[in-house]
Every structure is written in C-alpha cells, then in structure tokens.
C-alpha positions in Angstrom: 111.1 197.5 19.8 113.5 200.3 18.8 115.1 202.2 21.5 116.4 205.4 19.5 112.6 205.7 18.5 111.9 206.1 22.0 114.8 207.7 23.7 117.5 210.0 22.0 114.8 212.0 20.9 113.5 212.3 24.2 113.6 215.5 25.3 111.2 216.6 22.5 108.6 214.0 23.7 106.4 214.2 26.3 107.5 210.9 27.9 105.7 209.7 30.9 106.7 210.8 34.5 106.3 209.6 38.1 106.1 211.9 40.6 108.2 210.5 43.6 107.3 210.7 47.1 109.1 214.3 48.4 111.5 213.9 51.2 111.7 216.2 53.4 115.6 214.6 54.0 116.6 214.6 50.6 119.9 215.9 50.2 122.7 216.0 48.1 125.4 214.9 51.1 128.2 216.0 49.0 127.4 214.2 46.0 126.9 215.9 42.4 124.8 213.0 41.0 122.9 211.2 43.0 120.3 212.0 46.3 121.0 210.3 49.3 118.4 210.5 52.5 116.8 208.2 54.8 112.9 207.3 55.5 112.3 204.9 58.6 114.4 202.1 58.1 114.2 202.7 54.1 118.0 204.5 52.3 116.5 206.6 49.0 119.2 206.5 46.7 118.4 208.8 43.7 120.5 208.9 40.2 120.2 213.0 40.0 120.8 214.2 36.4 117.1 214.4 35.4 118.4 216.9 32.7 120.1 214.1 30.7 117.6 211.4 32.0 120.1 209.9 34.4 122.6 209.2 32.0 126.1 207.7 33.7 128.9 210.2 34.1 132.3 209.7 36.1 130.6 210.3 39.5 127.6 208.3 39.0 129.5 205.2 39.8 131.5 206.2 42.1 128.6 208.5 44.2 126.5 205.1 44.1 129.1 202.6 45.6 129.6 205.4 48.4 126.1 205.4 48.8 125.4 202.0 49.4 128.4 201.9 51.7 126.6 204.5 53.8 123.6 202.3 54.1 125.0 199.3 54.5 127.0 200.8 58.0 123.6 202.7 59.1 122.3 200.6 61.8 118.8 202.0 61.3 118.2 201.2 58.0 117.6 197.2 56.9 116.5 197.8 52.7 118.0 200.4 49.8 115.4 201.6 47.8 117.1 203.2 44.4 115.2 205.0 41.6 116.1 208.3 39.1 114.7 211.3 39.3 112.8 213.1 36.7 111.6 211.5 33.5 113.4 208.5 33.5 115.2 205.6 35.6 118.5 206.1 33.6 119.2 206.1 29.6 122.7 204.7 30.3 125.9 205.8 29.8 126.2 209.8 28.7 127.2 209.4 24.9 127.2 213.1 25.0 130.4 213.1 27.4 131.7 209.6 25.9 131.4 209.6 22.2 131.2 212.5 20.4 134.4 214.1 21.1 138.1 213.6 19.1 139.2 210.1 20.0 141.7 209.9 22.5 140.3 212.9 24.5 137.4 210.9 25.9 137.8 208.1 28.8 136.0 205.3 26.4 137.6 205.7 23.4 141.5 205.5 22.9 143.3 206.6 19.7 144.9 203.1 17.7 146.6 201.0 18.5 144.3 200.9 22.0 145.5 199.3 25.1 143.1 196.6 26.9 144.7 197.6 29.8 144.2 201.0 30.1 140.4 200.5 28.6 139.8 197.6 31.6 141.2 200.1 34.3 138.5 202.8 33.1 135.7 200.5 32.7 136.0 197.5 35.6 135.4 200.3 38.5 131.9 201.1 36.6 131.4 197.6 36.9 132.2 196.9 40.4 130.3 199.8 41.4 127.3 198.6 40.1 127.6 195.4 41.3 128.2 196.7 44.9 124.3 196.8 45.1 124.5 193.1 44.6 127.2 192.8 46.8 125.3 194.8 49.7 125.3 193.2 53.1 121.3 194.8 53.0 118.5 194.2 50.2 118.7 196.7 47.3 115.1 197.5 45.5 114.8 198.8 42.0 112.3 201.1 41.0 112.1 201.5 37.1 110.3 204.3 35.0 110.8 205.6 31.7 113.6 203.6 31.0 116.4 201.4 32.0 118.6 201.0 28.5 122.7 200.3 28.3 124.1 201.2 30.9 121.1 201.8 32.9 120.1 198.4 32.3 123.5 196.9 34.0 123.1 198.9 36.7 118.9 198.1 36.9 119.8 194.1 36.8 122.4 194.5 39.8 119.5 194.9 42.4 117.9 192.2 44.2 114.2 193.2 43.1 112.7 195.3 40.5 109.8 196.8 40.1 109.1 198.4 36.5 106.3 200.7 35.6 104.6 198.8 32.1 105.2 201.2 30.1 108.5 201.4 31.0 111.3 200.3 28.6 113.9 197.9 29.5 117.2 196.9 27.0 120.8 196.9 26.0 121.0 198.8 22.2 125.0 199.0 22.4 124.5 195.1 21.6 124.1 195.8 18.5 127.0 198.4 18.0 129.9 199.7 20.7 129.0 197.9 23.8 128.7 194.7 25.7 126.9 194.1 29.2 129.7 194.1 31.5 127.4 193.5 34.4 126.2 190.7 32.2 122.7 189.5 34.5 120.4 189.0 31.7 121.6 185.0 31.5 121.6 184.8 35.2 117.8 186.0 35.1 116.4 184.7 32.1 118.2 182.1 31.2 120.8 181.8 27.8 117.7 181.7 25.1 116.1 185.1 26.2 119.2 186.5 27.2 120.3 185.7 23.4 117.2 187.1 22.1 117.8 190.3 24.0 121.4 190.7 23.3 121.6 189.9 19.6 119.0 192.4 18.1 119.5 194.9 21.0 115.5 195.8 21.2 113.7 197.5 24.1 110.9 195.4 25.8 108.2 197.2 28.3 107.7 196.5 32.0 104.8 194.2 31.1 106.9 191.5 28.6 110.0 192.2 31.1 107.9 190.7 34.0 106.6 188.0 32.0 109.9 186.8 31.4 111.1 186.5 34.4 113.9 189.9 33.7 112.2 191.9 36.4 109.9 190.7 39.4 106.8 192.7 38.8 105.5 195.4 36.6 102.7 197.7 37.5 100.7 200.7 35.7 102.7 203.8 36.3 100.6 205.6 38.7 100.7 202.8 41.1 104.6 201.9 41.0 106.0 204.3 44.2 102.6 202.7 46.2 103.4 199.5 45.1 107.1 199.5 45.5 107.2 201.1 49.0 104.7 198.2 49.8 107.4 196.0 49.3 110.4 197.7 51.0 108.2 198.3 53.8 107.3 194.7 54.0 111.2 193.9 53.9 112.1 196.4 56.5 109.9 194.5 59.4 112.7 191.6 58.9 115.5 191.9 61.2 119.0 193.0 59.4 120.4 189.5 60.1 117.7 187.7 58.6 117.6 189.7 55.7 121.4 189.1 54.9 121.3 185.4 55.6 118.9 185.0 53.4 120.3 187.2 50.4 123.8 185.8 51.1 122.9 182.1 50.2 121.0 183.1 47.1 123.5 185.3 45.5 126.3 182.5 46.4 124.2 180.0 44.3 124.7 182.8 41.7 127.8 183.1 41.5 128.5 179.5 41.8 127.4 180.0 38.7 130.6 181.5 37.3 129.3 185.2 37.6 132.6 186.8 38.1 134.8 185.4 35.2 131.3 186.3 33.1 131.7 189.7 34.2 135.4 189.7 33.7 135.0 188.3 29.6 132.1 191.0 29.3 134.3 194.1 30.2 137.2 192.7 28.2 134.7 192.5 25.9 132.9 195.9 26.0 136.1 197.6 25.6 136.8 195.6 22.1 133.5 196.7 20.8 134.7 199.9 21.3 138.4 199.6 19.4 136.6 197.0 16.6 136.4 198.6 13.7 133.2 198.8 13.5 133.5 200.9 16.7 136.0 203.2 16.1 133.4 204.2 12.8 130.4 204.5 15.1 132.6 206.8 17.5 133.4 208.5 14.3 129.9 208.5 13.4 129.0 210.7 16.5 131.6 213.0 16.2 130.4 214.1 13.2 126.7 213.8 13.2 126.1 213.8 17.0 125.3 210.6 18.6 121.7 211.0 19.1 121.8 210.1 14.8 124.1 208.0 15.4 122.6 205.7 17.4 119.4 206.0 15.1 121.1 204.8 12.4 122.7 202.3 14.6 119.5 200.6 16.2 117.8 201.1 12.4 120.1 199.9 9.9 122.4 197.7 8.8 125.8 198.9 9.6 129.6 197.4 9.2 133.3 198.4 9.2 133.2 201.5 7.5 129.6 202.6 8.8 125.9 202.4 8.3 124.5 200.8 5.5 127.8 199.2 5.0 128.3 195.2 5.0 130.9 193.3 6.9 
C-alpha cells in the first residue's frame, strides 16, 4: 500500500479519529510535546502535536524518555499506556523541520563532505530515547490509530504491546529513499523474510495484516480500540510491580541476546548514510524545492536514482 496516498495529503482528508478518554489530570508538566498524567495505577503518555499528526521534533524524544523516567520512579503506577493525540498515532519524523530547508541549516542533513560523527551524535539520542520504553523497568502499551509510519513506526515497535485500530496504517517509507530503521524491531518481531518484505518496497500495511503477521499483538475496529486497550493495561496493572519486571526483564534479555544493540548501532550508522548517499542529498534537494509532501510522492511512486525521480542508478 502507498503511504504518500494516505498521509502527506492528510490534512485535506477526512482521516479517521479516536476520541480518547478525557483526563481530568492531563497536563502538559512542562513539556511542549507530549501529555503526561496519571489514571489509577495507569501513566498516559501522549505525543501532543495533533496539528502535524505527531510528527517527531527535537523535544519529542527527549519529553518521552523524561516521561517514562517519571513513571518508572512513581510507585503508584505498575503499566505506561502511550498513544497520540488527534488524528493520528504519529506520521514520523517532521520533514517539514528536517528536510526542506538549505542543507547544512537543518540537524539531519549536513553540507558535503558530511561527518558520521556529527550525523550519529544527532541521531543515536532519538534512538535511545525511543528504546527507553523498551528499556522500562514497567510494561509500556502501544495504542495505534491513524498511523504509525517512519519514525513513528520505530518508536510504535519499541513498546512491549500494541494494539492497532484496523484501519490503521503501519510502515517504514524512508526505506525506500533517505532513511533506515534505526530502532530496527521489525526482524526481532517478524522474523528476516517479512521484515525484508517490509523494508525493501517501503509499503504501508493496516492494523488487520499487521496483527496477522505477528508486527503488532492485536488489532481491533476503531471504535473499540481505547475499550479494548484499557482492558488490557487494566489487566496488567492488578500484577504486582515486581512481577511485572521479572517477567519483562527475561523476555527482552532473550532479545537482545539476539544481537539487538549492534543492529541498532549498524541501523543509525546506516540511516545517516542514506541521508549523505547521493541519492539523498537529491531527495533533500527534492524537498527544498518542491516541498516534501511531493517529494515523498514521487518518492513512494516512482522510480528514482542519483540525480532524482525517474532517474536510474
């Protein structure tokens, strides 16, 4: 499924939305982009750019790791529940703020010749940020509407459980062009031939064929997924804290076992190549001068190659 089709143009669809549960806590606790609060033994943590769908700025990282810090040393609370606000769950990374300005004067593209170093300084925080709600000492649950794509797709994959809505859409569409996974979970949960399929054409799949394959745990219709989802966190809450960790700890050290970090370490090295290739630096080019949402179109539609779309390698 193409994800430009469905996405950049966006904000002149009607796109489906779930109306979360109000809370009467909900508060911004100092943050600019996400909503922190508390429910019972439940942490809400809420990306909170609806405007731009979710998409990941400079404190989105960031706000999220202190978030999940602040659960994680709250006595009363034993599960994270984390979801966006608005239309969507979170369209990734804001190309708006990260590729359509002069390069050099944004934080993911550098002017030639780039430094790895500099690039991996920017990029590995994002990355260890994300992966802090798979590091949490307490179980982090996933609520996924509208759509999870780049970006928000590493950061969806980092919790323990997901729950998607069916017609939500799930993917990574910088495969194709300017970006690599650096979370890189989709092998760890669906194995290398899926997570190939996935990764080398870039499409979007829905809640329903996500499920089925094992990406997320379970998808339901949209009107039931905050019913649904705070069935299960409920459920987990009645487990004491110290059960809840030993049982998430020996699970995500089989994981890891695995060789999970040194993945994650190729994938950013990675990412940041795909964004100095050049192929990259034309695409970056691309949305400077035609704004990314066409950019991307042309991207996730054609065939493009060194010197831009339509172009071969």
């Amino acid at each position: 499924m193409n994800a430009l089709k469905y996405l950049l143009r966006a904000q002149s669809y009607k796109l489906p939305f779930v109306y979360h549960r109000k809370l009467s806590m909900e508060a911004t606790n100092g943050f600019k982009s996400i909503l922190y609060s508390k429910v019972g033994r439940v942490a809400h943590i809420a990306l909170n750019r609806p405007t731009r769908l979710n998409a990941i700025n400079m404190d989105v990282p960031r706000e999220l790791q202190q978030a999940v810090s602040a659960a994680n040393a709250d006595d009363d609370v034993r599960v994270i529940l984390l979801y966006g606000k608005g239309k969507a769950f979170c369209s990734g990374y804001d190309l708006k703020l990260f590729a359509e300005g002069e390069r050099g004067s944004m934080p993911s593209s550098q002017t030639m010749p780039w430094c790895p170093y500099k690039d991996y300084s920017l990029i590995n925080p994002c990355t260890e940020a994300f992966m802090s709600l798979w590091r949490s000492l307490k179980p982090v649950v996933c609520k996924v509407h509208g759509y999870a794509v780049a970006g928000g797709s590493d950061l969806a994959l980092c919790a323990d459980i997901i729950y998607m809505a069916d017609d939500a859409l799930i993917g990574y569409p910088p495969a194709r062009l300017w970006g690599c996974p650096t979370t890189a979970m989709w092998v760890y949960r669906i194995g290398a031939e899926k997570a190939k399929r996935m990764l080398l054409t870039g499409d979007l799949i829905d809640g329903q064929e996500a499920a089925r394959i094992g990406l997320v745990c379970k998808s339901v219709p949209a009107a039931d997924l905050d019913s649904e989802t705070d069935r299960l966190v409920n459920r987990i809450a009645s487990v004491p804290t110290n059960q809840l960790f030993f049982q998430k700890q020996v699970i995500n050290q089989a994981v890891e076992q695995m060789g999970l970090s040194s993945t994650q370490r190729l994938a950013t090295i990675f990412d940041g190549m795909t964004r100095h290739s050049p192929e990259g630096v034309a695409f970056q080019k691309r949305c400077q001068d035609v704004g990314f949402k066409d950019a991307v179109l042309e991207r996730d539609e054609g065939d493009w190659g060194a010197k831009g779309p339509s172009s071969k390698l």
